[in-house]
N, C-alpha and C positions, 0 to 999 in steps of 0.2 A: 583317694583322699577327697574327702569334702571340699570342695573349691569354695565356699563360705569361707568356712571353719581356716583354710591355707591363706586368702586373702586380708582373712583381721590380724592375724601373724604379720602379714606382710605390709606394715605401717608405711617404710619408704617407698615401697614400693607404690601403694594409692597414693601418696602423697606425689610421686615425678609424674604417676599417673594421670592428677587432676591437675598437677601444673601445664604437663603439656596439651592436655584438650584446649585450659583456658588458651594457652600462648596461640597453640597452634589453630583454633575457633576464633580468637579474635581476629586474626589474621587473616582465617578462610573470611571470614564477613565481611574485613573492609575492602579485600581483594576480588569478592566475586562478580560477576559481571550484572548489571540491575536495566532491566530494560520492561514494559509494559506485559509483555506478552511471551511465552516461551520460547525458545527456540525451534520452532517445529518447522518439519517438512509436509507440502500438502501433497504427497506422493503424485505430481503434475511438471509438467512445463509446459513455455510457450514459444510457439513462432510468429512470429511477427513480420510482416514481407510490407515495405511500403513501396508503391507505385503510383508518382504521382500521376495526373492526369487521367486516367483507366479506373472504366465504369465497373458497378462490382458484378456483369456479365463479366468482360476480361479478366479482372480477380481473379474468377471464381475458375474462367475454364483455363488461362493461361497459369496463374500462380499456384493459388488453393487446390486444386487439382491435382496437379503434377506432384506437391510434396507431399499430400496424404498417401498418393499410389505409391511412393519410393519409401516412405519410414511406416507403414501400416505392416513391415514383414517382420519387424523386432519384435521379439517374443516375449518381454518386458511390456509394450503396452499392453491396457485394456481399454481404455475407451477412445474416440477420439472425434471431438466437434470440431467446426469451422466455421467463422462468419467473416463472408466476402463483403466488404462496402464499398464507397469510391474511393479508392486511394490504398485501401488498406485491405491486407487479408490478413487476419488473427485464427490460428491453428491450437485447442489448447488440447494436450496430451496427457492425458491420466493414467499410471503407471499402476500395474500390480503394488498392493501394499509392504507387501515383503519384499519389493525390490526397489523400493524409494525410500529407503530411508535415509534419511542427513548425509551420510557417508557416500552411498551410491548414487543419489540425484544428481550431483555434477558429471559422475560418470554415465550415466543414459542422458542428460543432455550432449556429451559427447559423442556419445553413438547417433543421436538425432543431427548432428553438425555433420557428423562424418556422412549418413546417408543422402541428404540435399545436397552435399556438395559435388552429390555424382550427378543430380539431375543436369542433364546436357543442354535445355533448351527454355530457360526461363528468360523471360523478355530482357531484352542488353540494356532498356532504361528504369530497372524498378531496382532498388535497395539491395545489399545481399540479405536474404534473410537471417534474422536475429533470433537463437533461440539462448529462453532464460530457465533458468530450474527455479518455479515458485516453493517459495517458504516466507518465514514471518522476515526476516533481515531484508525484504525487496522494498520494505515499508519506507519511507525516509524518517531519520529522527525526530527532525524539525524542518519546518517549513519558514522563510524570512520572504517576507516581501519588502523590497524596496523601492523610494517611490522620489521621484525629481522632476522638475522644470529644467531641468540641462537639456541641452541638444544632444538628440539621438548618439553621436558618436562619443561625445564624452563622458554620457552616460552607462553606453557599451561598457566604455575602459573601466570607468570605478564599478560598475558590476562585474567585472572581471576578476579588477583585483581585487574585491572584495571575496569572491569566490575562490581564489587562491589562497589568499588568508584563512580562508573555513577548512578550507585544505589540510593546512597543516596542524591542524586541533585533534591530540591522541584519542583514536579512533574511529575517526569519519574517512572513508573510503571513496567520497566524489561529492561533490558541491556542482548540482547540476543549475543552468540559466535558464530557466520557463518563460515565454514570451521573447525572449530576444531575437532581435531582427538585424540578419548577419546584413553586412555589404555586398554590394555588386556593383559592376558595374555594364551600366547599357548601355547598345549600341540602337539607339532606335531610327531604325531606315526608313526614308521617305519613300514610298511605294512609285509615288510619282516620280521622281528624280532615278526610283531603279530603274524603272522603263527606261527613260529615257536614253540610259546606259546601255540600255536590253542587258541586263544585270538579273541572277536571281539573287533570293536571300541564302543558299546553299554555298553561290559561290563566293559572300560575304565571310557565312561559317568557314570554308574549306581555307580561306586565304589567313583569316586569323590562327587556324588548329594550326595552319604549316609553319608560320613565322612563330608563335609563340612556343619555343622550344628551343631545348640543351641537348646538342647532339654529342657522341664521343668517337673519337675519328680512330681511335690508338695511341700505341706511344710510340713518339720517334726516338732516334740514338744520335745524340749530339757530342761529340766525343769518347766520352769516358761515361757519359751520364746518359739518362733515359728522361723525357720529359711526357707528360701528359696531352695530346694532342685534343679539344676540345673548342666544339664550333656553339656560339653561346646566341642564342636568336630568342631569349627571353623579353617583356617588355620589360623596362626599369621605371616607365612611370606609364599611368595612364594618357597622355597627351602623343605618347608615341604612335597609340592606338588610331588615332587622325590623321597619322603621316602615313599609315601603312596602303602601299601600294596592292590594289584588286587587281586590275587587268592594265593593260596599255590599250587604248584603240588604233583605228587604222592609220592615223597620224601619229602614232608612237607618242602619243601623251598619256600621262598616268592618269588614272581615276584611283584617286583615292578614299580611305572610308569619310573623311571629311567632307567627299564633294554630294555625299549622298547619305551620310548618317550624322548623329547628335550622341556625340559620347558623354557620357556623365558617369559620376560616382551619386550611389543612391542606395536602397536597401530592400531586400528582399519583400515580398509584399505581404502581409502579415496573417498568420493562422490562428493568433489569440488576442485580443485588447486587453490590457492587465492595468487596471488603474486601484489605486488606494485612494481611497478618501475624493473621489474626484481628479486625481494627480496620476500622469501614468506612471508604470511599475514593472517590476520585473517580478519574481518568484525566483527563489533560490531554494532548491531543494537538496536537504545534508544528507547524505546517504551513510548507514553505519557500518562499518563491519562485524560480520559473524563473532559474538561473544562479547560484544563490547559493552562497556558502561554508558548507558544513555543518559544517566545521571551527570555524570561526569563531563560527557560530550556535549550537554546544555549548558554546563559549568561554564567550557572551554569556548562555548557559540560567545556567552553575552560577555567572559571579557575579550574576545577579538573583537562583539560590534563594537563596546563601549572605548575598545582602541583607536576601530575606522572612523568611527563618527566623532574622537576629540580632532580628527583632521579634518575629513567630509561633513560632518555636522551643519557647518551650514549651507551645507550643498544636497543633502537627503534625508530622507526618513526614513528607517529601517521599526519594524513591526515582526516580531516572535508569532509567525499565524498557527503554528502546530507547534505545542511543546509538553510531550508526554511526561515530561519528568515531575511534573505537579502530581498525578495520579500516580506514581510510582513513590513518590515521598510520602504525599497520603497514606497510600496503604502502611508504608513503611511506619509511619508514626501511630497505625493503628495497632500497630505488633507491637513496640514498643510501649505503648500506654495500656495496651490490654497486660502486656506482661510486667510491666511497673506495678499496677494494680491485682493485680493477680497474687504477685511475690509482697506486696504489702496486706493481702487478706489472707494469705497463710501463715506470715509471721505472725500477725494480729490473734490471728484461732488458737494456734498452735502454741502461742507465748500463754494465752490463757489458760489452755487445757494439759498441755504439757512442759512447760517451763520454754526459755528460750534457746537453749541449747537442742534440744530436738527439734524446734521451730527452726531454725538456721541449717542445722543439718537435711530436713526437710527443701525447704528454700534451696538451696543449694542444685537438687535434681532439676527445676526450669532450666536456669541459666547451663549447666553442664550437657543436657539433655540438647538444646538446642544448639549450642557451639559444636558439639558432635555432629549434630546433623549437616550444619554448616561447610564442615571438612570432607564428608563423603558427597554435596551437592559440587564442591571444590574440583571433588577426583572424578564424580559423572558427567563434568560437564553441564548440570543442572545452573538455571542463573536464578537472581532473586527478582523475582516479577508476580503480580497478580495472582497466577494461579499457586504459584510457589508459596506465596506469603499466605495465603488462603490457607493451605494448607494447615499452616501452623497457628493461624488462631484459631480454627478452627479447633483443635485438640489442645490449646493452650493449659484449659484448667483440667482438662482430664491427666494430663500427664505427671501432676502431685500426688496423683491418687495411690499408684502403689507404694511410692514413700511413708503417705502418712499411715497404709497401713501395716510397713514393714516398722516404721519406726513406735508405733503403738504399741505393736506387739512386745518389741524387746522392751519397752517401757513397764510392760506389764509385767514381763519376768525380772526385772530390774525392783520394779515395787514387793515382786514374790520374795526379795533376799538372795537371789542369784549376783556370782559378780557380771562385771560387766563384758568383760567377753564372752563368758558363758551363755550370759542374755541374750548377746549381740546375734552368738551362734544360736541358740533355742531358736527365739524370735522368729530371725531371716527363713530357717530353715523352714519351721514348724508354716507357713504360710508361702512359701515357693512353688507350689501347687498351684494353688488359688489367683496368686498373681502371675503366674505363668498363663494360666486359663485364660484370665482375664486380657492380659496382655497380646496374645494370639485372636481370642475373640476381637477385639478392636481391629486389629489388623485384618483380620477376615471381613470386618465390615467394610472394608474401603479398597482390599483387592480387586474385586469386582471390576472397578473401576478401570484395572486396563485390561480388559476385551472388550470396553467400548472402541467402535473401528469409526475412521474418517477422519476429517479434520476438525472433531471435535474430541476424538480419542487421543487427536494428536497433542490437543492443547490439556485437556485432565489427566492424560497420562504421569505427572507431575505429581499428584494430592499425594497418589497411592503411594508413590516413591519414597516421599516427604514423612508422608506420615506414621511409614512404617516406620525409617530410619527412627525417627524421631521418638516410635515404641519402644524401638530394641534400643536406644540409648538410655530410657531412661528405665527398662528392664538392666544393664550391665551397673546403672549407678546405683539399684536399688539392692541387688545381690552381690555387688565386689566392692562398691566403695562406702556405700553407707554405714552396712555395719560395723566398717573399720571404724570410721567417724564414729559413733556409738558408744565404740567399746573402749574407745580412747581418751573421749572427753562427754561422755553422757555422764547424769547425774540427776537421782530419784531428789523432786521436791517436797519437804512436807504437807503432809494433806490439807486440804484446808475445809475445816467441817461444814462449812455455807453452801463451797461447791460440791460435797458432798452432798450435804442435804437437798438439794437442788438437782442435781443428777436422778439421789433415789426416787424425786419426784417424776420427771421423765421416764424413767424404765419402768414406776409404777404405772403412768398413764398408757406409756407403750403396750405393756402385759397385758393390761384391760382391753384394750383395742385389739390385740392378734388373739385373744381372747375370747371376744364376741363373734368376728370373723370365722374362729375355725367351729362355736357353735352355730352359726345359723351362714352354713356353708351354700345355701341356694341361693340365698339374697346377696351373698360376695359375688356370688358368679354368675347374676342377672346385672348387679348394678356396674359389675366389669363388664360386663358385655354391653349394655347400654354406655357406658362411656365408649368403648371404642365404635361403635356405630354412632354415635352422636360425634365423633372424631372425624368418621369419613363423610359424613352430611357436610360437615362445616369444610372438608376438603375439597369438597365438589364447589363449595362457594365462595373457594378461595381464587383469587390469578394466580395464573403459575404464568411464570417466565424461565427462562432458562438464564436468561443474563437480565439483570434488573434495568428499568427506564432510568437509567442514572446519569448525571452531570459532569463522567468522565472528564470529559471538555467542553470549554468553555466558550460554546460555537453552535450558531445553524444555519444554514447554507437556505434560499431562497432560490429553486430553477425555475427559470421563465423559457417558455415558449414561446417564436415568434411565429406568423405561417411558412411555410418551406417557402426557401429563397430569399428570403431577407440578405440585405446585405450585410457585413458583419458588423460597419460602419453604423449601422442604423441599429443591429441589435445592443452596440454600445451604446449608442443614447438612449436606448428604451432603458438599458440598465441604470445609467445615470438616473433617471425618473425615478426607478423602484430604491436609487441610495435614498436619494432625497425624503421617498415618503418613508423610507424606514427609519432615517435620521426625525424626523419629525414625529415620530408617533413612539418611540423608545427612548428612553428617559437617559439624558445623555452623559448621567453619573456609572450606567451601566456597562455601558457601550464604548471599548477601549480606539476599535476603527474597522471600517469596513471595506471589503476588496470585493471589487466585479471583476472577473471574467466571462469576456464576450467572446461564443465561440465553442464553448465547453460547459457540460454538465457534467453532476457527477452523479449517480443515482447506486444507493448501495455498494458507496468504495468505486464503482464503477464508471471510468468516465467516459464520456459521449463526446466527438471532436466534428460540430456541423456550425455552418455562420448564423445559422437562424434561433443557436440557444446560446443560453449563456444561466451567468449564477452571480449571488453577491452571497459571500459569506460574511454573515456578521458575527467578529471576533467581542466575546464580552468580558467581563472582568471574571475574575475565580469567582466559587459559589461564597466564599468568604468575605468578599470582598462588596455581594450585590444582594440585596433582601428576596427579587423579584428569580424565578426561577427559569430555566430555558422555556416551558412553555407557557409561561405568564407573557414570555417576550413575543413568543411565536404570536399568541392570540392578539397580542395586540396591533401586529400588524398585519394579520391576516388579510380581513376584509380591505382595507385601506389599497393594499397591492393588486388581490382578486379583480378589483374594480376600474384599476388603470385599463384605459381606451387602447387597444392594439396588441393585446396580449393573446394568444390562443390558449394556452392555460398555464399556471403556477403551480409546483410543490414546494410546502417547506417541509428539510428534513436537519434533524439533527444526530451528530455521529453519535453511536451506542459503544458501549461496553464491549469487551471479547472480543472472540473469533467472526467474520463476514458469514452468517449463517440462511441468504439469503430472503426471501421473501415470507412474511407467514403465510401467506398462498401465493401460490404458484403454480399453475397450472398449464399445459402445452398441449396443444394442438396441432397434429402433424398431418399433412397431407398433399395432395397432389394439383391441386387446386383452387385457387383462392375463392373464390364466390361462394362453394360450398363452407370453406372455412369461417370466413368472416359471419356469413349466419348463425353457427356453432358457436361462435365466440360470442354473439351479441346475447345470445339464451344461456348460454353458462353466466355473462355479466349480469344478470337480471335477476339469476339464481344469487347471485356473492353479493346483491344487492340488497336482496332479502335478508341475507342471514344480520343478526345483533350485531354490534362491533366493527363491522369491514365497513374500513372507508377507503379513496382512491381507487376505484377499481378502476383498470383502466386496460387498454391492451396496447401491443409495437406498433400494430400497422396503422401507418400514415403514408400517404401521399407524398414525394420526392417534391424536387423544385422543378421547375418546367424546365422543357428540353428543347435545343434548336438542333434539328437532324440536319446535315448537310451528308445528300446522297449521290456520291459521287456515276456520273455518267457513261458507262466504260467503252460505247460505243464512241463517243467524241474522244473521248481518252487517247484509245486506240489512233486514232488519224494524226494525233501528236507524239507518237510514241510515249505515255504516258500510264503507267499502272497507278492502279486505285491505292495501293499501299504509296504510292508518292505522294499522292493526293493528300490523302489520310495525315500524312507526314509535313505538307505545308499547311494544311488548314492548323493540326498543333501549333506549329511554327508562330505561325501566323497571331495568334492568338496569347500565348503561353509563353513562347520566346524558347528558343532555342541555346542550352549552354555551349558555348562554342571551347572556352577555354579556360583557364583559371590563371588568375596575375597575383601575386605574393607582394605582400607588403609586410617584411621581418617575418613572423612568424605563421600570419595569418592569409590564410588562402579567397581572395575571392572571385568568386566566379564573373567570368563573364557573357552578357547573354544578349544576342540578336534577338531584335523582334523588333516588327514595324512601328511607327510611330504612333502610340496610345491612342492620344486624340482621334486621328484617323479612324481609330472603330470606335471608342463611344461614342463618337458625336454620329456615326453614319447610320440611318436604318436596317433593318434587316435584308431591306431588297438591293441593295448596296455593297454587300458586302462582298466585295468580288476578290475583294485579297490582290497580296503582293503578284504581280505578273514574273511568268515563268519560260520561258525560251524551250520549244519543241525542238526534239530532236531531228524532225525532217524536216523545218522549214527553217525560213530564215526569221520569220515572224515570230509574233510572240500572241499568247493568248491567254486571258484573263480565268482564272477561277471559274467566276459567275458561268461561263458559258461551258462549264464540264459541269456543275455540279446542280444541285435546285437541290430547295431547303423545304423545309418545315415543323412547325412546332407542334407542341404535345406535350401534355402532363404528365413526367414519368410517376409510372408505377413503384410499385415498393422493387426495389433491386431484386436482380434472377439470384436465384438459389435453386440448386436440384432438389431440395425437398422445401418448400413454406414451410412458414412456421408462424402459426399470431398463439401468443403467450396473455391471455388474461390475467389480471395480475388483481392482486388486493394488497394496500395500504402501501405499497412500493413495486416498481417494477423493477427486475433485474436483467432485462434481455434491451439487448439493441433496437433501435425502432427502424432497420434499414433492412436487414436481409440475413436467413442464416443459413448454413446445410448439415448437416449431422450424417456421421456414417453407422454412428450408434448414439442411444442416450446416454448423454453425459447428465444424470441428474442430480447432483450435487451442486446447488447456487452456490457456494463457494467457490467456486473452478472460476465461472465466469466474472463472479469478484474480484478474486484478486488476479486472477490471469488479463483482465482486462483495463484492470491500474498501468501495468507494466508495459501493454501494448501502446495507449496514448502515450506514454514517456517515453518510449520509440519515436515515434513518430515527431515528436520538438527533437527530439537529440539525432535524429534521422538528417536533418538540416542542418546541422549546427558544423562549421568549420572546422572548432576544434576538437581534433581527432582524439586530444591526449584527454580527454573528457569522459570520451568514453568510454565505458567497460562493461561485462555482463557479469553478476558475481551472483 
């Protein structure tokens, strides 16, 4: 049977048919999840190792080393880099394509947990390492800065509970604290006063590790019953810390930590300066979960501020820095008004040329066509984002097309004296061919689209899906349900002789032109072929971009460089300078408020965590809202900042469109030697200097901060019974402080940490520094540092790596400027995009007390 011919018969049936697409398409739309970007996997993870203290030599042979040699055997990766710096070793691992997809990513970062955790001999003071499965959900939703004159601790709390509160907003998966500077508490020892004691700072450590502690002894039987046996030697306040007995001497008097140290409550010492508007700040970063409504979860952000701040209000300022859902309603309202418009120029045509009841039956395929579509992006897991809504206006007016020419058709056998089913069938039938062809060719144009590979196949994989869908629906409404519509309630207009007469003038002029055409056949197919070569001339002197310079957000970021070694302190006041001139020279109806971070850059999604950079991102109003465009704003304060005294150099960048598709050049340099390299690099810059267009050229390698060696003496050592790894171990101490234990206040853990008295080493020169005195094992005496060790300074070079690497770069750099090793080329700038977002967010949450914060999803 003709499946036409059955479904115009079948009246109730189109009809529970289109009731339920609408119910069930309304549904799927206001239900499906709306976020920026698609849900994709970049077939990668990452490991993340922090160690604090350890140069990115240790890194590289202690850390990064060891865990490439142990997960380099899974048969799932294929590529895998490494960049050791100080502090931090970042591993990022790129998996075969077909074995990372969405589904399996969590599971080969599982198998990467499970293989590190065999490695036996990773240093007992670095981090355990963190590994994350990169995809687009690692991104935060929104970004809040908060910003107060309170004192530091009560600042703590209301950024806490503000952070709880974001907490519980349907779904957001962790509301992380950027900048926050936990508690501690120090014990700082008089160097002089330990002597005096013949006292080390070890046996300060060992005395606090053994008292602060809850032992469990058993349980005893006290009649009938059984009790918990339990010996409790925890502190209960800090003040206790002063009473605690070190040694007794030979007069059986206690020396306590009071008679030789200064306890105090105080705060860790800071690895970002976060100020707003001049005022310090915090950053609260919302993190979403997979599939969620970003729409929605920005809804849910600004009424929990507008909750905190009718209490805290005149206690803070809270500022929305990142909020994608602007760009996400945009688009959303471009679909909507293209398709408003759309469905009002078919009625409009169609009401004129063929009455209004085929116009409305026409009309009818948009809206069904796309509700369809809606319900299978429901059941694939597809969300509506950027690339998804692309999609669909893109093919928006195409997909009227085989309606109006199904419904033409039966019109025309409707005008011939047919009834109307008859028609309905003739019609549909007699042209099912044609729009079948037609319907398949479209779809053939756009399948293409998924065998493009990477993480750009990852993010377009979406159009083809979309767009097919979006064919075959409005293929099913043109062949089952229209000509039911048709044959049910169509109805032939009387002619009307004007627009006849009018017509026969058109197809007279038409005739004459295909007319002329098919006599003078050489001159059609010269001046066709002169238009299409006159097409690709003006192609070549068109820009191509792959993602447009657009105003997604409403932001550009300002990085400054200070010379290596700056202190952080100092690169936060240079940044105050650069608010000031940017506040002055951008028009301040523009300009909503601006945030420095000293400490941190960010260069293509990628942030960089050293004291001598830092960034001001100036947040501006929507493009709606400002006449002056992001780069009207750039230019204006370019020169004005370039010019500030003490800068080594400035980039402004502002964030783009899409997927992190790294550098538009990019170029690497690999070799064994740096002298040779850095030549190579200076004649390749000179070359990108030349070319049209390239600006910032620029390469990594820089010069480190300068370096104080203390090289310990092992001959003198030896006479004290004294190994160099002791040494090594006081001079940290000494310095850096020592965590000895941790004191609990309710919930909150903080650490406590020996180290000699500050003062004592800034104020003392270099040849001075002879450090806390330490008791030989075979005398009775005691003997200073200074006379094991002898120092010296030096300009470190760029960090060890087994392989160099200096990266020339144009208009953006994407590589680190400290050190890298690669076991293969990892060449995809994306990798190190966004695999290197996630490691700096390591690194604050690496510190951070609270435990129930953190998570890896």
């Amino acid at each position: 049977m003709n499946p036409i011919r059955f479904m115009i018969g079948q009246r109730v049936l189109v009809r529970l048919t289109l009731i339920t697409l609408i119910v069930v398409g309304v549904h799927a739309w206001r239900t499906l999840p709306r976020a920026l970007d698609p849900e994709a996997s970049f077939h990668a993870a990452l490991v993340s190792t922090l160690w604090t203290g350890a140069s990115p030599r240790e890194v590289e042979q202690f850390v990064t080393k060891p865990i490439e040699d142990e997960i380099k055997d899974i048969t799932e990766i294929r590529k895998i880099r490494s960049r050791s710096t100080e502090n931090l070793s970042v591993i990022f691992v790129e998996f075969e394509p077909d074995e990372a997809g969405l589904e399996d990513l969590d599971r080969l970062a599982q198998d990467l947990r499970t293989e590190i955790n065999k490695i036996p001999d990773l240093p007992e003071d670095c981090e355990q390492p963190d590994v994350l499965p990169l995809e687009v959900a690692i991104w935060p939703a929104t970004i809040i800065s908060i910003a107060t004159a309170l004192p530091q601790d009560e600042f703590k709390k209301i950024a806490e509970t503000l952070a709880d509160d974001l907490e519980t907003v349907e779904g957001v998966a962790q509301a992380e604290i950027r900048g926050l500077r936990e508690r501690e508490i120090w014990v700082e020892v008089d160097p002089d006063r330990l002597q005096v004691y013949r006292l080390t700072l070890g046996q300060v450590v060992g005395a606090i590790r053994l008292r602060n502690r809850n032992l469990t002894a058993g349980d005893v039987t006290v009649g009938t019953e059984e009790a918990l046996v339990r010996s409790l030697g925890e502190f209960r306040a800090p003040r206790e810390i002063e009473d605690l007995i070190i040694v007794r001497d030979g007069d059986g008097r206690a020396v306590r930590v009071r008679d030789l140290a200064r306890v105090r409550m105080t705060h860790e010492e800071p690895r970002h300066i976060v100020r707003q508007d001049g005022v310090r700040a915090y950053q609260i970063w919302v993190m979403r979960r997979k599939e969620s409504n970003v729409v929605a979860i920005l809804e849910g952000v600004r009424q929990t501020l507008r909750e905190f701040e009718s209490v805290h209000g005149h206690e803070i300022a809270t500022e929305i820095i990142l909020d994608t859902s602007h760009a996400i309603r945009r688009t959303v309202n471009i679909l909507r008004n293209n398709a408003a418009f759309g469905l009002v120029f078919v009625l409009a045509t169609l009401t004129a040329l063929l009455g209004w009841r085929s116009a409305a039956f026409t009309m009818i395929g948009i809206p069904v066509s796309f509700l369809a579509t809606f319900v299978i992006m429901k059941v694939t897991g597809i969300t509506i984002n950027g690339v998804s809504l692309f999609g669909l206006i893109l093919i928006l007016g195409i997909l009227v097309d085989d309606a109006i020419i199904v419904v033409e058709n039966v019109y025309r056998y409707m005008e011939l004296g047919y009834p109307r089913r008859e028609a309905a069938h003739m019609g549909a039938t007699e042209v099912a061919g044609p729009v079948l062809a037609s319907i398949l060719t479209n779809c053939a144009a756009f399948l293409p689209l998924l065998l493009v590979g990477g993480l750009i196949g990852e993010f377009m994989r979406e159009i083809p899906i979309v767009v097919c869908v979006a064919f075959t629906a409005s293929m099913f409404d043109c062949f089952f349900l229209l000509p039911c519509h048709v044959a049910d309630f169509g109805k032939v207009r009387p002619r009307n002789r004007e627009k006849s007469r009018f017509f026969r003038q058109v197809r007279r002029a038409y005739l004459r032109l295909m007319t002329t055409a098919l006599r003078h056949r050489l001159a059609t197919v010269v001046i066709a072929v002169g238009a299409l070569s006159s097409a690709l001339v003006l192609l070549k002197l068109t820009r191509i971009e792959f993602f447009p310079n657009s105003e997604a957000f409403a932001k550009f970021d300002v990085l400054v460089w200070l010379p290596p070694g700056t202190r952080l302190e100092e690169t936060d006041r240079m940044l105050q300078e650069v608010r000031k001139v940017c506040a002055a020279h951008l028009p301040e109806e523009d300009i909503k408020t601006m945030l420095s971070i000293a400490g941190q850059i960010e260069i293509n999604y990628e942030p960089q965590s050293l004291s001598h950079v830092g960034m001001v991102n100036v947040i501006c109003r929507e493009r709606e809202e400002r006449d002056r465009s992001i780069d009207d704003l750039i230019d204006r304060v370019r020169r004005p900042v370039e010019t500030l005294p003490g800068i080594d150099r400035v980039r402004f960048e502002k964030r783009l469109e899409g997927p992190p598709t790294g550098l538009p050049v990019d170029i690497t340099i690999r070799g064994t030697e740096y002298a040779p390299m850095l030549e190579l690099a200076e004649r390749v810059k000179e070359v990108l200097h030349g070319i049209p267009g390239v600006v910032d050229v620029q390469d990594d390698y820089e010069l480190g901060k300068e370096q104080i060696r203390i090289l310990p003496d092992e001959e003198k050592a030896r006479l004290f019974g004294l190994s160099a790894g002791e040494i090594q171990a006081a001079v940290h101490t000494a310095f850096e402080g020592l965590v000895a234990s941790e004191y609990h206040d309710e919930d909150e853990e903080i650490e406590i940490r020996v180290r000699p008295t500050v003062s004592n080493w800034e104020t003392s020169p270099l040849s001075t520094l002879a450090g806390p005195r330490y008791r030989s094992r075979n005398s009775a005496g005691s003997r200073s540092r200074a006379t094991l060790t002898s120092f010296e300074g030096s300009t470190a070079s760029v960090p060890l790596a087994s392989r160099p690497i200096s990266r020339p770069t144009g208009h953006r750099t994407g590589a680190s400027p400290r050190s890298s090793k690669s076991m293969t080329r990892f060449d995809k700038p994306w990798a190190a995009s966004w695999a290197t977002i996630r490691a700096a967010r390591f690194v604050s949450v690496a510190r951070t007390k609270r435990t129930e914060r953190r998570s890896v999803r």
